[in-house]
C-alpha positions in Angstrom: 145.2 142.4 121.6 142.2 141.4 119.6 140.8 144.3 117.7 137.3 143.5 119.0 138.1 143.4 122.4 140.2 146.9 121.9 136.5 148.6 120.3 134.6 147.5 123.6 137.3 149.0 125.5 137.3 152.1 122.9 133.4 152.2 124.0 133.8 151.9 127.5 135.9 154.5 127.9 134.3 157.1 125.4 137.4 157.0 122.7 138.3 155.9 119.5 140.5 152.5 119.1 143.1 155.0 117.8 143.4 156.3 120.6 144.1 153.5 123.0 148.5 153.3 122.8 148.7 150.1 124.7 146.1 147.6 126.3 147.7 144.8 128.8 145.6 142.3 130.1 145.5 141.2 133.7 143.6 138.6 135.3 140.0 140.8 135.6 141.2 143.9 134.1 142.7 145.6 131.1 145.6 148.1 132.2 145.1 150.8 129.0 146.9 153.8 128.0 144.9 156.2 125.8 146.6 159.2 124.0 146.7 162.1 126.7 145.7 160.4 129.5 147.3 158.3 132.6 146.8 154.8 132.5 143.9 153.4 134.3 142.8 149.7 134.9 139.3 148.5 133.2 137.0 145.9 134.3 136.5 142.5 132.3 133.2 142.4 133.7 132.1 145.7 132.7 133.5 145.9 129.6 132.4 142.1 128.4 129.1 142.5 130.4 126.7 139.7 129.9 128.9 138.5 127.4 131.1 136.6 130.1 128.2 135.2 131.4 127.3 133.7 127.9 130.3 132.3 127.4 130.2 128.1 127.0 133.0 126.9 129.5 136.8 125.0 127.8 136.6 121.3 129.1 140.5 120.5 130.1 141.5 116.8 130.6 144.2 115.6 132.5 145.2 111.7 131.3 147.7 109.1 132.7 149.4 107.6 130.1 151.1 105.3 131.9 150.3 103.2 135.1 153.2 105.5 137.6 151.2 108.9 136.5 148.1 107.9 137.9 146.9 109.6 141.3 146.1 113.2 141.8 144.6 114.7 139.1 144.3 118.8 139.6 143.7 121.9 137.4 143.9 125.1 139.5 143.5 128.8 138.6 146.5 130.7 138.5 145.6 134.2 141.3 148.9 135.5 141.7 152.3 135.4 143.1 153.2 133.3 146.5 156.3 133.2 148.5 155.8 129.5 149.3 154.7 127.8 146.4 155.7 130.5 144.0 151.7 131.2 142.9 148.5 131.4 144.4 146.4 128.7 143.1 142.5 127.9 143.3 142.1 124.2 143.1 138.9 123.3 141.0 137.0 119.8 141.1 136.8 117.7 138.8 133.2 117.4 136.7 134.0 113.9 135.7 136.4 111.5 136.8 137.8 108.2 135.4 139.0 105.7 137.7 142.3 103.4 137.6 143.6 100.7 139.4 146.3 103.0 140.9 144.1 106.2 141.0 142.6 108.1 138.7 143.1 107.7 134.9 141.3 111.1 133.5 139.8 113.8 135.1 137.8 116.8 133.1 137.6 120.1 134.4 135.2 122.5 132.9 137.0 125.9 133.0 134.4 129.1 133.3 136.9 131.8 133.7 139.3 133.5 131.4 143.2 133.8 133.0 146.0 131.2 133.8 145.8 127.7 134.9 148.5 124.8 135.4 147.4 121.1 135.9 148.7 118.4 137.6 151.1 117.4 134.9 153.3 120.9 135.0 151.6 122.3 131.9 150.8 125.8 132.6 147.6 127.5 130.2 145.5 130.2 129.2 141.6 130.5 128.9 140.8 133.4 126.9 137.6 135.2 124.7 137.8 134.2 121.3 135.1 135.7 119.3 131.7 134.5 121.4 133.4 131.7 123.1 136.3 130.5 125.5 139.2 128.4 124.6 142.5 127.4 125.7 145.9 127.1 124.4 149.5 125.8 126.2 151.6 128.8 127.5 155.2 128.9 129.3 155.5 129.3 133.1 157.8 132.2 132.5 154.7 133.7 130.6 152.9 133.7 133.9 155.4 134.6 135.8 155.5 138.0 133.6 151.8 138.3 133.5 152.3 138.3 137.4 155.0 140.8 137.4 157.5 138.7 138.9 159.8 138.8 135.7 160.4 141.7 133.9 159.6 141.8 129.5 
């Protein structure tokens, strides 16, 4: 976890970084063990404050690179598990859109939240704090799957 984030957390909850044994993040909360204490979930929001607010948002595109991928371009906020379609999904629009013969050719999504994403092409991501901005980097769907507790580290 990022040391900074941990001393906010420290602050919030009246202890020294020391003290805090583990810190997992979840999609709006920390779950944090501190030395002599149960664990205990802890806000984003509170913690990060206006901070969050702050925060400039991580443009994703999606691109067809050939003329059979173009269509329906999506980006959609991982919220959980689902028996159907195996995760809960909130679909965002699209800020800017370029169109194709077939469909569309790009699509940008600006992203204003941290937690897990997948796009239209399969790829599964992150949007995380990092230092006083938001960015994004590629992750595995078996890494979601485990943030969502439906497979066991």
């Amino acid at each position: 976890m990022n040391t900074k984030i941990q001393e906010l957390i420290a602050a919030h909850l009246n202890v020294t970084p020391d003290e805090i044994i583990k810190a997992s993040e979840l999609y709006k909360v920390w779950s944090v063990v501190v030395k002599g204490r149960r664990g205990r979930f802890v806000s984003k929001a509170k913690v990060l404050g206006d901070a969050i607010i702050s925060l400039s948002s991580v443009t994703w595109k999606v691109e067809a690179t050939t003329r059979r991928q173009e269509g329906k371009k999506w980006v959609a906020r991982i919220d959980g598990l689902d028996a159907q379609y195996g995760f809960k999904r909130t679909f965002l629009s699209a800020k800017e859109i370029e169109w194709g013969k077939f469909g569309m050719r790009v699509a940008r999504f600006e992203i204003e939240e941290i937690g897990f994403y997948q796009d239209s092409d399969g790829d599964y991501f992150k949007v995380f704090v990092n230092g006083n901005e938001l960015d994004a980097e590629i992750c595995s769907r078996l890494e979601v799957s485990a943030r969502f507790g439906a497979v066991k580290v």
